[in-house]
C-alpha positions in Angstrom: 53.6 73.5 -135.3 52.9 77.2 -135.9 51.5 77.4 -133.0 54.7 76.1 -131.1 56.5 78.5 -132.5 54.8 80.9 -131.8 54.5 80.9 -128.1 58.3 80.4 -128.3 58.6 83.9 -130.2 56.0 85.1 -127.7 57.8 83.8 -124.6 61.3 85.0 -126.2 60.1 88.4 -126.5 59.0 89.1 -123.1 62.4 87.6 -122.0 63.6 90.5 -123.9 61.8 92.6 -122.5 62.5 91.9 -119.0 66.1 92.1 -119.7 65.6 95.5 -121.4 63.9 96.5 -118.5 66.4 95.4 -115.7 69.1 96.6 -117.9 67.2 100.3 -118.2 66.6 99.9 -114.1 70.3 99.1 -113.4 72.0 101.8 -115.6 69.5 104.4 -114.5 70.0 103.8 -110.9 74.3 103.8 -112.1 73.4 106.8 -113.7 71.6 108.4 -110.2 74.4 107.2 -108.3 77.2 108.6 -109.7 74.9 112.4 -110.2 74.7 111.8 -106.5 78.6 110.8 -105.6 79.5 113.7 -107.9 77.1 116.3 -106.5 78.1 115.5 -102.8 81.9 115.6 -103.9 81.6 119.0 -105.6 79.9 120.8 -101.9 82.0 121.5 -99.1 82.0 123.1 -96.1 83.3 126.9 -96.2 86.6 127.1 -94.5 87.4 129.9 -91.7 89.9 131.7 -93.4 90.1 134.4 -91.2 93.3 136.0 -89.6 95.1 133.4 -91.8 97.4 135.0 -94.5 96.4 134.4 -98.2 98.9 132.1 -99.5 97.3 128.9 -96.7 94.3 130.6 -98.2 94.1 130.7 -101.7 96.0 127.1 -101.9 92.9 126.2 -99.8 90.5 127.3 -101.8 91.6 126.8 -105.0 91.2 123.0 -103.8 87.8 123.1 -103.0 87.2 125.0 -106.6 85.8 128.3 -105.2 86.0 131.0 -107.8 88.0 134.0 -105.5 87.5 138.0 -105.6 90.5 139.2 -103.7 89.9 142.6 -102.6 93.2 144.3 -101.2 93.4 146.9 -98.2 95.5 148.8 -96.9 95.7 149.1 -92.8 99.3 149.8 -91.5 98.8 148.5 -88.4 97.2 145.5 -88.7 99.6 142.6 -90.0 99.9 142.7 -93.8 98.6 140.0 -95.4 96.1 138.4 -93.3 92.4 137.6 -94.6 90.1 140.7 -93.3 87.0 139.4 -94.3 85.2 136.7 -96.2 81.8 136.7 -97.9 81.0 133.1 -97.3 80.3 132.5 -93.6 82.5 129.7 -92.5 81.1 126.1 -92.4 78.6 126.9 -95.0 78.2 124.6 -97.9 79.7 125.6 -101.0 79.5 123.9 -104.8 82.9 124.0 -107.4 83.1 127.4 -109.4 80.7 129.9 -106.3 82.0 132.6 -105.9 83.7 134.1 -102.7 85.0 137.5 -102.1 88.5 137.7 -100.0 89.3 141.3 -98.5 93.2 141.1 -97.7 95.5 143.6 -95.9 98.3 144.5 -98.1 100.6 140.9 -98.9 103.9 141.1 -98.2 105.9 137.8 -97.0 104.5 136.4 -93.5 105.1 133.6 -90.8 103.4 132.6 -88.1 105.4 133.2 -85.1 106.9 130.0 -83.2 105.4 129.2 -79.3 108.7 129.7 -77.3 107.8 129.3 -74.2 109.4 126.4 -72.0 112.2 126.1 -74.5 115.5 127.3 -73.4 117.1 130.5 -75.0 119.6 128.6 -77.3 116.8 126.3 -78.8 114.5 130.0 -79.3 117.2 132.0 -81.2 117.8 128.1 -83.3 114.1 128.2 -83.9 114.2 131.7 -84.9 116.9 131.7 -86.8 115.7 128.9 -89.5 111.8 129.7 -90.3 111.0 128.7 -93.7 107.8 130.3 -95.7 107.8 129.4 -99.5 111.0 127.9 -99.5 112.8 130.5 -98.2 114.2 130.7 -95.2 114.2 133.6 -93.0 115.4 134.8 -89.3 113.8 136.6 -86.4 115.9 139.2 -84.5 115.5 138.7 -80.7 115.1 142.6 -79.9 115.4 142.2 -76.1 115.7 139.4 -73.1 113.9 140.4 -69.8 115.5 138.1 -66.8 113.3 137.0 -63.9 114.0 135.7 -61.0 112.6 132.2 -60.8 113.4 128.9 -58.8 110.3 127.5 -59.4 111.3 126.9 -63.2 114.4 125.6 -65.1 117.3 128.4 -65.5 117.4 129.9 -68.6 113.9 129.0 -70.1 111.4 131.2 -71.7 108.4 132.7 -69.5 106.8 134.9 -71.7 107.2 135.6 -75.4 106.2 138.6 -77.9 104.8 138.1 -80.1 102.3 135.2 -79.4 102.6 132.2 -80.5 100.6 131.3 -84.0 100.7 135.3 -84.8 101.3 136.1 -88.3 104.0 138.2 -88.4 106.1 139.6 -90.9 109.7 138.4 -91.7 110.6 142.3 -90.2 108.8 141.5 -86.6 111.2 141.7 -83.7 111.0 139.2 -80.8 111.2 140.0 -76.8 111.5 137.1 -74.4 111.1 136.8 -70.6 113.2 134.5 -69.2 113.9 133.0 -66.0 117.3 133.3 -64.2 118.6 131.7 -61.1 120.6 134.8 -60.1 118.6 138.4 -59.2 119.1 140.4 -62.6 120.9 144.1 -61.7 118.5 145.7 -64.2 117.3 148.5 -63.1 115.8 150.4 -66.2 113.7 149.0 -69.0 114.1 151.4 -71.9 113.6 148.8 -75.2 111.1 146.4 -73.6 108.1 145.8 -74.6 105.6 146.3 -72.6 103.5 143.5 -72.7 106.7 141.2 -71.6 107.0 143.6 -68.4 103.1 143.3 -67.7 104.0 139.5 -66.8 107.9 140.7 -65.2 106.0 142.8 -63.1 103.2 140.4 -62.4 105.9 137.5 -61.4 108.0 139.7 -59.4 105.3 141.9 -57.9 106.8 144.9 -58.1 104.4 148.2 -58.3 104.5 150.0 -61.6 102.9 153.0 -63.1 103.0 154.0 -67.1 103.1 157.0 -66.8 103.6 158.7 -69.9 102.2 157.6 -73.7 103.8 159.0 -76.6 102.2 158.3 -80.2 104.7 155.6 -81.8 107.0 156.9 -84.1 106.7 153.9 -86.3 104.7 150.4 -86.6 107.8 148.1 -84.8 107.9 150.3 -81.7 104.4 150.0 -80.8 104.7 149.0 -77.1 108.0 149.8 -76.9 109.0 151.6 -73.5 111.3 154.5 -74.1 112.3 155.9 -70.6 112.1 154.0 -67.2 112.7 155.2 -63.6 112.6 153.6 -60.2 111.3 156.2 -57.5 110.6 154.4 -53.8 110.1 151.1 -55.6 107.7 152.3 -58.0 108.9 151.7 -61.3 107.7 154.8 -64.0 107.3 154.1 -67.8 107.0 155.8 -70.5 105.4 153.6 -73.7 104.9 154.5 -77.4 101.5 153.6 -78.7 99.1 154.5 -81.2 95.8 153.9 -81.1 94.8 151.1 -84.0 92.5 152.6 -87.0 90.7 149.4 -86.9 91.0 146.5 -84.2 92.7 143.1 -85.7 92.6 139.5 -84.2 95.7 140.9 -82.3 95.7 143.7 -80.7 97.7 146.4 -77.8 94.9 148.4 -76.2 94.9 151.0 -74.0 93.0 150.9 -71.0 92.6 153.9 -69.1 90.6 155.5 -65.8 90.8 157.3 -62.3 91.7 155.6 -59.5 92.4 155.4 -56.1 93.2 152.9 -53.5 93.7 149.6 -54.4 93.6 148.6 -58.2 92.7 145.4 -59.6 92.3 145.4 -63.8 90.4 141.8 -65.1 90.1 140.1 -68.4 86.4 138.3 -68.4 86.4 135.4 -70.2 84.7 131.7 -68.9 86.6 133.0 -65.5 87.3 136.5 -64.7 91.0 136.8 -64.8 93.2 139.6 -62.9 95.8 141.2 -65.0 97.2 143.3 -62.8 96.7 145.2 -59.8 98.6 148.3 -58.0 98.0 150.4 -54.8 97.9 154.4 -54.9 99.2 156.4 -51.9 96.8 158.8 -53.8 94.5 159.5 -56.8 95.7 159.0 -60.1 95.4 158.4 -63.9 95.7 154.8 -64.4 97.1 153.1 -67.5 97.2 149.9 -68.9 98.3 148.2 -72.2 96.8 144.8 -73.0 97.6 142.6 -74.8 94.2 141.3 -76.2 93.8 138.2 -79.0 90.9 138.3 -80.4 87.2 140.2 -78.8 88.1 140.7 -74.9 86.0 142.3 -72.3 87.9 144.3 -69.7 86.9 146.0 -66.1 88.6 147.6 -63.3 87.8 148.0 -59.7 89.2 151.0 -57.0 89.4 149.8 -53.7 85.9 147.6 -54.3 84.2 150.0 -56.9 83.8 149.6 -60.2 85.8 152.5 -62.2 85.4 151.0 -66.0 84.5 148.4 -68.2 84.6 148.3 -71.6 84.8 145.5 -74.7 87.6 145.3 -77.2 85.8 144.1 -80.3 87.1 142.4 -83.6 86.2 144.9 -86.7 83.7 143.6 -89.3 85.3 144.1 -92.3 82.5 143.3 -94.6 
């Protein structure tokens, strides 16, 4: 009888015991499941926050749990607010609480500036006149309308557009438009454009032009701006305010400048090369050329065949 009992204690205990032990098993491997799930919810991939202003930012960020060093500059002529640099390369795994330094240009309120192109006149200045950043809404001044000739395109719709589409801008940032028109415009001078709208006027309507006078820009807004125009034997002659950029932004105007003679032909490279524009001189001259670049662009220009410069407009490294 004690023996009977015994083997039943014996036999009850390792039942225990196996129980204990797939108990430990299960709530250890629990345990090792949920460290994991947690640690591969608390890393992320680094967003690119550049050339975006801070508030998308720091919203962003604070998300993810980063810890943020905001470092503020101070460039007037690049657009205030917009991320300069950040110490964590994008798309590079980050936990909650690591650090990340911001550099920002001064903040002041900003938008990103609405594609226009296609749309007719009325629907831009509705657009423009209704853009809402933090729950305020603000309006964006149409500075100046260049009219095309075009039948290939609908009356009255946009061409060309400046600034470009998904720019940050501030609320102050004046708009110019390039619009077709079914009727040949009487315009004969172009003081108040800007001149990367007449790059494509000229372009479209393949009319010769020459800038041929810069003046440093009395302030920020009339960078680009033309301030005195003349027609002389069909050659159109501008004079453009424009200061050369302490530091080169996402966006940029840049001035491109040579010698030529002959036949002209200025090209963007990028997976094609691209002409920009091109002009034919009865005799040497100084050549001049504002693009209109978005991010690094590589530029060249050819006289008559040769090669007469080259050169590459490169994002600054703010770090």
């Amino acid at each position: 009888m004690e023996t009977t009992k015994l083997d039943y204690f014996k036999n009850a205990g390792r039942v225990l015991l196996y129980l204990a032990l797939a108990a430990g098993i299960f709530f250890s491997a629990a345990i090792m499941i949920l460290t994991l799930r947690g640690h591969r919810a608390d890393v992320y991939p680094m967003p690119d926050v550049m050339d975006r202003y801070y508030v998308d930012v720091h919203n962003e960020l604070n998300r993810i749990g980063l810890r943020v060093n905001l470092v503020k500059k101070s460039y007037p002529d690049i657009t205030p607010g917009v991320v300069l640099y950040q110490s964590i390369p994008a798309g590079k795994k980050v936990g909650r609480l690591e650090k990340v330094t911001i550099y920002i240009n001064h903040a002041e309120p900003l938008i990103k500036m609405p594609g226009l192109v296609g749309n007719t006149l009325d629907m831009a200045r509705a657009t423009l006149s209704q853009i809402t950043f933090q729950d305020v809404a603000y309006a964006l001044e149409i500075a100046q309308v260049t009219e095309i000739f075009d039948e290939s395109r609908p009356a009255g719709s946009i061409v060309s557009q400046y600034p470009l589409p998904e720019q940050p801008i501030t609320v102050q940032q004046k708009v110019y438009l390039l619009i077709s028109s079914r009727t040949k415009p009487r315009e004969k001078t172009f003081e108040g454009h800007m001149i990367s709208i007449l790059h494509d006027y000229f372009r479209e309507t393949k009319k010769p032009y020459v800038i041929q006078e810069i003046q440093n820009a009395p302030a920020i807004k009339d960078q680009g701006l033309v301030f005195k125009s003349e027609e002389k034997e069909g050659v159109y002659f501008l004079s453009v305010y424009y200061r050369p950029p302490s530091v080169e932004g996402q966006v940029g105007l840049n001035l491109i400048e040579f010698d030529g003679q002959g036949a002209c032909r200025i090209y963007r490279h990028g997976p094609e090369k691209t002409e920009e524009y091109g002009l034919d001189l009865k005799e040497k001259g100084r050549v001049r050329y504002l693009a209109l670049r978005r991010g690094p662009a590589e530029y060249s220009a050819e006289c008559d065949g040769q090669s007469v410069y080259r050169h590459t407009f490169n994002v600054h490294d703010f770090s």
